[in-house]
C-alpha positions as CSV (number, residue, x, y, z in Angstrom):
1,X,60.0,51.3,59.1
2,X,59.3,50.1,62.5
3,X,62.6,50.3,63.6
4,X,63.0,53.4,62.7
5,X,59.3,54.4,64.8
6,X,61.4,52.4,67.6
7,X,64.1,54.8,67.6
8,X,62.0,57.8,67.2
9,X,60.3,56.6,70.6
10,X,63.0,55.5,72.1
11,X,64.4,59.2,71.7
12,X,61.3,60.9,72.8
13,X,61.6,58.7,76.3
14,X,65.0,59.5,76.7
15,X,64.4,63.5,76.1
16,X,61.7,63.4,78.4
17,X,63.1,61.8,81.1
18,X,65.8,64.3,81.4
19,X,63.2,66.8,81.3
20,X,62.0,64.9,84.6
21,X,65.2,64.5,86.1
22,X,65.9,68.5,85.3
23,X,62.3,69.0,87.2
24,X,63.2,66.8,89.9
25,X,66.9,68.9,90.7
26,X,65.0,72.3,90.3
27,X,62.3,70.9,92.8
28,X,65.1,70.3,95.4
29,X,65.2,73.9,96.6
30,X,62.6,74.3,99.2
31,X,59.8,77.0,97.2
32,X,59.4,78.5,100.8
33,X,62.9,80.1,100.4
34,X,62.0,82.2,97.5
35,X,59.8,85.3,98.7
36,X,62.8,88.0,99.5
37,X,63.6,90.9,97.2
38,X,66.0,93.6,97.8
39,X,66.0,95.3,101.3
40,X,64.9,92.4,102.5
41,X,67.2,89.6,102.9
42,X,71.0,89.5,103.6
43,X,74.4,89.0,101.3
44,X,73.2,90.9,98.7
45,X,76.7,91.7,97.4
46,X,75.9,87.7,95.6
47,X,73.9,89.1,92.6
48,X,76.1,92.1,92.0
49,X,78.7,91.1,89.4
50,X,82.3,91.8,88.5
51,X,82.3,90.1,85.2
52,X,82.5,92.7,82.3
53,X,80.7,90.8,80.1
54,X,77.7,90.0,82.4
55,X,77.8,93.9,83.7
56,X,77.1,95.0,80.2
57,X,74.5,92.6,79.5
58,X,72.3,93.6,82.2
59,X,73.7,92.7,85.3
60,X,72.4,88.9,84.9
61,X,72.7,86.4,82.2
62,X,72.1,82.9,82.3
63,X,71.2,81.8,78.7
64,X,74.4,81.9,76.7
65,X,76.9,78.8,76.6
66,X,80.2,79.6,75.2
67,X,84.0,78.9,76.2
68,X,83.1,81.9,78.8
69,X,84.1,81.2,82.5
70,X,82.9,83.7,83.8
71,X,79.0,82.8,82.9
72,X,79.5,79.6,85.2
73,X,79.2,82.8,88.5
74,X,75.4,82.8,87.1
75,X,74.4,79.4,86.1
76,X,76.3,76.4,87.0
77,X,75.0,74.7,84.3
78,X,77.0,77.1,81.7
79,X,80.2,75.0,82.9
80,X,81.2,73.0,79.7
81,X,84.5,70.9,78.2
82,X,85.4,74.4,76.3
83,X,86.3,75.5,79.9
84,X,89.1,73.2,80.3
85,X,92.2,74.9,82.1
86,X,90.3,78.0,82.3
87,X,91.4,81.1,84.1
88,X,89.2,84.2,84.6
89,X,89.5,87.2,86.9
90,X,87.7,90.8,87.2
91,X,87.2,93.6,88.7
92,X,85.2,96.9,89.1
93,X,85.2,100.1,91.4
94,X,81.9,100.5,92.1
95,X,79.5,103.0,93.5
96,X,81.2,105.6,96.0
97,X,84.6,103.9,95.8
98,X,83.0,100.0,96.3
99,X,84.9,97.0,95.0
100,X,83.6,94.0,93.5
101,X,86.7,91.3,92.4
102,X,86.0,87.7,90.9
103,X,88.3,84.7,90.3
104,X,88.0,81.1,89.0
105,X,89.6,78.7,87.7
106,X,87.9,75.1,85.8
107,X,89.0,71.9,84.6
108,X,87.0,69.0,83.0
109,X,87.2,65.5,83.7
110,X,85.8,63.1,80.9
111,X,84.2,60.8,83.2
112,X,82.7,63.1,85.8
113,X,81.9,66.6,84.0
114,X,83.3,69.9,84.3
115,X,84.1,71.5,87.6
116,X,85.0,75.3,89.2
117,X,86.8,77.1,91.8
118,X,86.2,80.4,92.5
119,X,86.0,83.5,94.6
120,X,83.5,86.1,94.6
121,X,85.0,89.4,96.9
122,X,83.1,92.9,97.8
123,X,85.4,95.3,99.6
124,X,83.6,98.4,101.3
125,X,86.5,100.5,102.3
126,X,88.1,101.7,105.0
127,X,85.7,103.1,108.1
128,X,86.6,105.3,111.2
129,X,86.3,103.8,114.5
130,X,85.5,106.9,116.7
131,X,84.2,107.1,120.5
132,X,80.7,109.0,121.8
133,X,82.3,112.0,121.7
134,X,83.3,112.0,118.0
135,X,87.2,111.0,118.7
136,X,88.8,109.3,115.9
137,X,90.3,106.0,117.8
138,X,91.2,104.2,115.0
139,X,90.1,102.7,111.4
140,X,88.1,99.2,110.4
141,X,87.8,97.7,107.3
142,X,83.8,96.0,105.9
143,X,84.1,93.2,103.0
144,X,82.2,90.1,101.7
145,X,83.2,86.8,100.1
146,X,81.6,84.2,98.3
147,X,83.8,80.7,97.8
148,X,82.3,78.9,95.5
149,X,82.6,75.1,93.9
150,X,80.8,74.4,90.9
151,X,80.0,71.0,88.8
152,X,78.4,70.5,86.0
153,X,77.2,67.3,83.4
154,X,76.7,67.6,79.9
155,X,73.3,64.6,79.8
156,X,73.7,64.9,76.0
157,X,74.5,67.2,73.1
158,X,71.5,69.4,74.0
159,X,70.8,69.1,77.7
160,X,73.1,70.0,80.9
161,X,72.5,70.1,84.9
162,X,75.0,71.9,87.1
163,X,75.4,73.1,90.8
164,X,77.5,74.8,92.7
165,X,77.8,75.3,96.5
166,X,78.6,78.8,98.3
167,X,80.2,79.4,101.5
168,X,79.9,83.1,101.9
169,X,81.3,85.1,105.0
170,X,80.7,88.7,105.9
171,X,83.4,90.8,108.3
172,X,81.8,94.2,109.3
173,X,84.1,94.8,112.4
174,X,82.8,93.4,115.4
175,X,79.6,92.3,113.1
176,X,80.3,89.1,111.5
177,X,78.0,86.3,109.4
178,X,78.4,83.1,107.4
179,X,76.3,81.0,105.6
180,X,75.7,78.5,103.0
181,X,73.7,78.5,99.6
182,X,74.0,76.6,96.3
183,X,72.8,77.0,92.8
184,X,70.6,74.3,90.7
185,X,70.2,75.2,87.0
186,X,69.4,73.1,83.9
187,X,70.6,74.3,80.1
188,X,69.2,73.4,76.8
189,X,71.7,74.3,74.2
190,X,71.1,73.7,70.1
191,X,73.9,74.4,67.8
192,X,71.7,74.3,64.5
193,X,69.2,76.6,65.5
194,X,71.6,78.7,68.1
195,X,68.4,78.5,70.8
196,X,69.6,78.4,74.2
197,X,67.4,78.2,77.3
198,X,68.2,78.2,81.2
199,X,66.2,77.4,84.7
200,X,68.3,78.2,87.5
201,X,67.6,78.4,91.4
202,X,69.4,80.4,92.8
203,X,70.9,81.7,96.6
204,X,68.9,79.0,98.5
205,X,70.9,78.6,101.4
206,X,70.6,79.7,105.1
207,X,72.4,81.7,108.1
208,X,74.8,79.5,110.4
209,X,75.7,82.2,112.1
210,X,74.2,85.6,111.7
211,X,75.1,89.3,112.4
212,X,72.9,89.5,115.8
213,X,71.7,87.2,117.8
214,X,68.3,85.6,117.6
215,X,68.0,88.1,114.3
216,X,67.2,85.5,111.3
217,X,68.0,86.6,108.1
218,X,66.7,85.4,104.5
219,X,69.3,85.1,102.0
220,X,68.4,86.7,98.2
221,X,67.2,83.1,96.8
222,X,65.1,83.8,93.4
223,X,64.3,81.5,90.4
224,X,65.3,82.6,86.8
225,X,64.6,81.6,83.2
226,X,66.8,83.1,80.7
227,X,66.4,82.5,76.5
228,X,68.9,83.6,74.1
229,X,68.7,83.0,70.5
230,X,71.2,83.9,67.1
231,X,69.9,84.9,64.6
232,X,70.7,82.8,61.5
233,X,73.0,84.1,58.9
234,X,73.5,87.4,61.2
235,X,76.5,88.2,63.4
236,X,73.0,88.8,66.3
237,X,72.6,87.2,69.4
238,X,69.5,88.3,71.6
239,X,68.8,87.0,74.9
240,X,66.0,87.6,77.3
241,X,66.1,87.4,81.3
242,X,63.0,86.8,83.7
243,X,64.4,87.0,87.3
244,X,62.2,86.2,90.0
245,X,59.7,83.8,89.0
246,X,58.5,82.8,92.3
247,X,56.9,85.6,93.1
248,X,55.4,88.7,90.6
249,X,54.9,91.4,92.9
250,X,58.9,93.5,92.5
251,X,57.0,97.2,93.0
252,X,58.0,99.3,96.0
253,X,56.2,102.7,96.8
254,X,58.0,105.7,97.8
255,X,56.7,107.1,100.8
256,X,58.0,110.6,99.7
257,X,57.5,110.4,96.0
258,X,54.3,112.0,95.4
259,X,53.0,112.6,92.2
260,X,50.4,114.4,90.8
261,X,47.7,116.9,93.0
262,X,44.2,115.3,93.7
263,X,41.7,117.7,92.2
264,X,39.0,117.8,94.9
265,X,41.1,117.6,98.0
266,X,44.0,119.5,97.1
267,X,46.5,116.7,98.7
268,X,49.2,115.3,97.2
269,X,49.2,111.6,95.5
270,X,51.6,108.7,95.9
271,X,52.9,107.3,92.7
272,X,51.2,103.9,91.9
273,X,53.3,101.2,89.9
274,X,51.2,99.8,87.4
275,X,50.2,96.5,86.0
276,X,52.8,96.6,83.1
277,X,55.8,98.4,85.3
278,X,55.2,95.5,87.7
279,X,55.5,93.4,85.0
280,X,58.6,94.4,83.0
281,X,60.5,94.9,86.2
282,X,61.3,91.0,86.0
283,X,62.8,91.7,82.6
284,X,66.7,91.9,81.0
285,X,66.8,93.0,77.6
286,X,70.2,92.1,76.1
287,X,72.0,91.5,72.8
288,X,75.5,90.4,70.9
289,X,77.0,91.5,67.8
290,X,79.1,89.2,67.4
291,X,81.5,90.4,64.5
292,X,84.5,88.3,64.4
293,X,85.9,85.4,66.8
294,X,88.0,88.3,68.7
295,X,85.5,90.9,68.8
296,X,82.2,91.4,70.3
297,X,79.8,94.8,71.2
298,X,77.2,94.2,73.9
299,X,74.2,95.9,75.3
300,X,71.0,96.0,77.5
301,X,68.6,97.0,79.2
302,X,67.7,96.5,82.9
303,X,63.4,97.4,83.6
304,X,63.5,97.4,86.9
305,X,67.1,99.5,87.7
306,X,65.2,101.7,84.9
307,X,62.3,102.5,87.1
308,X,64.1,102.3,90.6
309,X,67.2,104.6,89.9
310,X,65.4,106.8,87.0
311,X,65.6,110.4,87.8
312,X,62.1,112.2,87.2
313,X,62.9,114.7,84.8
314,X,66.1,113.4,84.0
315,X,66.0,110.2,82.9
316,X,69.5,110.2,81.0
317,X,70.8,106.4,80.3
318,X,69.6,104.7,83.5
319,X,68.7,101.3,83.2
320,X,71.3,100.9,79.8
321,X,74.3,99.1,79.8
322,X,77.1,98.2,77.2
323,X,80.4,96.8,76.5
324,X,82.5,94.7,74.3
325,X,85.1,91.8,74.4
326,X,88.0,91.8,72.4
327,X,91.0,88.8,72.4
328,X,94.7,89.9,72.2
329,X,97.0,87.0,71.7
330,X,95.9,84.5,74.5
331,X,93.9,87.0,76.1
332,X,90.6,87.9,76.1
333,X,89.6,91.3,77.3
334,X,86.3,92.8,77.9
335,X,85.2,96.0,79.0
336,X,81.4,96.3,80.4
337,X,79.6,99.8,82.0
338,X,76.5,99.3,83.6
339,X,74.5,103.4,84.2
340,X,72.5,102.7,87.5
341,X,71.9,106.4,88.1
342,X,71.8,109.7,86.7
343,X,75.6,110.1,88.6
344,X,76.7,106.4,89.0
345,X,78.3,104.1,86.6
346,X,80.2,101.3,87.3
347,X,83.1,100.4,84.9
348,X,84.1,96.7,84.7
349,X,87.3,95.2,83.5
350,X,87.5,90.9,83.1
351,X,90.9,89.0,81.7
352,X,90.4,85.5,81.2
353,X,92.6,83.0,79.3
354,X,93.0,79.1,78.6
355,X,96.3,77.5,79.8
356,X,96.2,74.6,77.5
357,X,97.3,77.6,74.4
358,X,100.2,78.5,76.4
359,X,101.3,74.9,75.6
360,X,100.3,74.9,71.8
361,X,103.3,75.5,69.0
């Protein structure tokens, strides 16, 4: 009996001090870094995604650990064994003719943990170069990249910590930037109960060397917590994203969106954002059916592209997104469209695969 109250305690030490050390990596990341939202920091292109799979789950997922490689671009701490040999890559042609791209490969090593290489890419097109007087004098091309190493360590068979480290470079012509930035997140993962949750800092980083001159700029740092549960005995899978937990005002007010007329003066009034659209803005609605091994539908919805790109009157599917996955032979292919606005979609196409079945008989 008291052996067995030794090794109950015994666990309950050992589960809580990995909740410390989890504490202690998330509390590496200066909190000062995380108070910029968009508009107002730099390298912004780092929370669009290629992925199919993430695209048509809202645009950001960090809550579901699977054989997927492609989750380890949000949370480091997705990385796993399953990942072995992995090869992912995907693309999109986004808004007005913009190009997202991703790429990574990962291998595990027993000993150490599971690692990743990868390349996040953002291609702008091709610009004319012209003089004061309007002359065409030539052409220039705008793009983004994101290099990326991840790493992460299974602590047991529920808890995982993972980080990866970004080198990211911007070539706008004669404008040029690089900088640095890393990801800490921390994964708790139960197979009997199929609860998964994730804490992830994100984009904390810095300029080396900016666009202008004396201009410092922030980079898009934020802190999520994702939840994703399946549903027992149901082919379900729901997850739940909170982006941006550092800071809960996300509203902006339209200078020229006026709403309704004020009764006594006869003036126009500018739309407020409420307590609960402030709210829900930090919220990703998402969900899985999974309905075999090779096939998957996917859906969600995004609050706060819901009430920024939302046409008045017109509302259509802005804010929903959906897709599904499907594996050929070694292949898996998904297929993801995220609706931004009432006449932009963005259609996403991933191929990933595991070497190590190439070598199976």
């Amino acid at each position: 009996m008291f052996r067995s109250i030794s090794i109950k305690i015994l666990s309950l030490q050992t589960i809580m001090n990995q909740l410390r050390l989890i504490g202690f990596l998330l509390c590496l990341i200066p909190y000062s870094a995380f108070s910029q939202l968009g508009g107002a920091s730099t390298f912004a292109f780092l929370n669009i995604p290629a992925s199919a799979r993430v695209a048509a789950l809202g645009g950001t997922i960090i809550s579901i650990k699977d054989n997927d490689l492609s989750l380890a671009f949000q949370a480091p701490s997705l990385l796993n064994k399953e990942m072995d040999k992995s090869l992912y890559f995907s693309g999109v042609s986004y808004v007005d003719g913009v190009k997202f791209g991703d790429a990574a490969y990962a291998f595990h090593l027993e000993k150490y943990g599971t690692f990743m290489a990868g390349i996040h890419y953002a291609g702008y097109g091709t610009f004319n170069e012209t003089n004061t007087y309007g002359d065409i004098e030539g052409n220039f091309k705008a793009s983004d990249y994101d290099i990326q190493i991840g790493w992460a360590r299974a602590l047991n068979s529920h808890f995982s910590v993972g980080a990866s480290l970004k080198g990211i470079y911007s070539d706008y012509y004669i404008y040029n930037a690089f900088g640095i930035a890393a990801d800490l997140s921390a994964s708790f993962h139960d197979t009997m109960t199929q609860w998964t949750v994730t804490i992830e800092a994100r984009n904390a980083g810095l300029l080396i060397n900016n666009y202008t001159e004396n201009v410092n700029e922030p980079l898009p740092a934020e802190i999520l917590l994702g939840v994703s549960k399946r549903l027992a005995h149901t082919p379900l899978r729901f997850s739940l994203t909170h982006r941006h937990l550092e800071k809960y005002n996300l509203k902006y007010e339209d200078p020229n969106d006026f709403g309704d007329v004020d009764p006594i003066t006869g003036e126009p009034e500018l739309k407020q954002t409420n307590f609960f659209k402030n709210l829900t803005r930090h919220f990703i609605v998402g969900a899985e059916i999974l309905l075999s091994k090779n096939f998957h539908i996917r859906g969600a919805y995004n609050f706060q592209r819901r009430q920024e790109l939302v046409v008045t009157g017109r509302p259509a599917t802005s804010g929903f997104s959906f897709g599904v996955g499907l594996k050929v032979s070694k292949f898996i292919i998904s297929y993801g469209r995220g609706n931004y606005h009432l006449g932009a979609a963005a259609n996403h196409i991933s191929i990933s695969t595991n070497l190590s079945e190439f070598n199976r008989k």
